[in-house]
N, C-alpha and C positions, 0 to 999 in steps of 0.2 A: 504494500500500500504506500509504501515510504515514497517510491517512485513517481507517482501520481503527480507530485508536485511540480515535479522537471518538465511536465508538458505543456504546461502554458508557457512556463519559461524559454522554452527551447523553438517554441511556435510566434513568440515576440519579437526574440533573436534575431531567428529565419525572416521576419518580416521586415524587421527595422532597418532591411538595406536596400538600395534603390536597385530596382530590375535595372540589368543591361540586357543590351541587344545580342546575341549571341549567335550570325549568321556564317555560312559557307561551312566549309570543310572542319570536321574536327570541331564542332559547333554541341553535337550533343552529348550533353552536360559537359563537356571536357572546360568548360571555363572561360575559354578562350571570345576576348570580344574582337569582332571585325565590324571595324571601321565603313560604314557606306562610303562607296567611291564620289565624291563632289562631282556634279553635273556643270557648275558654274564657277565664274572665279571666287564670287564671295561666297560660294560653300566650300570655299580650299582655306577661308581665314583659320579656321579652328586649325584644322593640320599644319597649316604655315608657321603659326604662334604656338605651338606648340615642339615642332621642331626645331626654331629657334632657340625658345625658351630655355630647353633642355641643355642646348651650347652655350648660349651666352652665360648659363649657371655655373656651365664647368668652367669657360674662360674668361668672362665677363663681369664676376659677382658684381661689381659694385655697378653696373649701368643694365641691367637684366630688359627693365621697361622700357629703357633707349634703343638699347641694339635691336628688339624685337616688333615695336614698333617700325623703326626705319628698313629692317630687311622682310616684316611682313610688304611694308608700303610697294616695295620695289619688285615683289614678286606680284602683286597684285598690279604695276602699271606695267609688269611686261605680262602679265594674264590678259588684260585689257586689250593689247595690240594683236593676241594671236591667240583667243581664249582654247578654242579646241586642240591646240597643239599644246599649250600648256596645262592647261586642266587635266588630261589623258598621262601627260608625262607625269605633274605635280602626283597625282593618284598612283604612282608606281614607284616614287622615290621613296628610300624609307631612311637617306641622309642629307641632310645639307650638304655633305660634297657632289652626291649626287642628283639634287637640285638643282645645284648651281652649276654644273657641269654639262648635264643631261638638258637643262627646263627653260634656263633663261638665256638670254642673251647676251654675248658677253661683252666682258670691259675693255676697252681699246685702252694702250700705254698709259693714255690720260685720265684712265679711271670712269670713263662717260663710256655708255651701251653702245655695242656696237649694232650694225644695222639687222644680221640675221640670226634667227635662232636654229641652234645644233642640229635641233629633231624636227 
């Protein structure tokens, strides 16, 4: 009878964590959450700012909101110029090297975008 008690407890628990999404592969129960692919560039903001965020933490501590801000900005006005070539690449990167490499356009000597993108 002792036990009785653990089951409201343990059914409180179970409840007091917010559902995640749990789609594709290796999806049941196994834990794992998958990300929806972004259709547009401002559905790539959460992925962007959170890729950044991650680096600017490791190398960046003391400007986190700076750096993240200014390279969310720059991936979203080179999203703007070629959304479907970017959107598709952004949705397949899983680094900032391979963001920057792969997604955007790059920087001529003088640090300014060059005219075409990689992919």
């Amino acid at each position: 009878m002792k036990a009785n008690w653990l089951i409201p407890g343990v059914l409180a628990v179970a409840c007091a964590c917010p559902a995640k999404q749990t789609t594709g592969p290796g999806s049941s129960g196994s834990g794992i959450v998958v990300e929806k692919p972004a259709s547009t560039c401002d559905g790539l903001r959460a992925r962007v700012e959170a890729l950044y965020r991650a680096e600017a933490q490791a190398k960046e501590p003391k400007r986190v909101e700076e750096a993240v801000a200014d390279n969310t900005t720059m991936v979203l006005n080179d999203c703007a110029k070629a959304p479907d070539k970017v959107v598709a690449c952004v949705n397949e990167a899983t680094t900032i090297a391979e963001l920057e490499s792969k997604c955007l356009r790059p920087l001529d000597d003088e640090g300014t975008e060059g005219t075409e993108l990689k992919k």
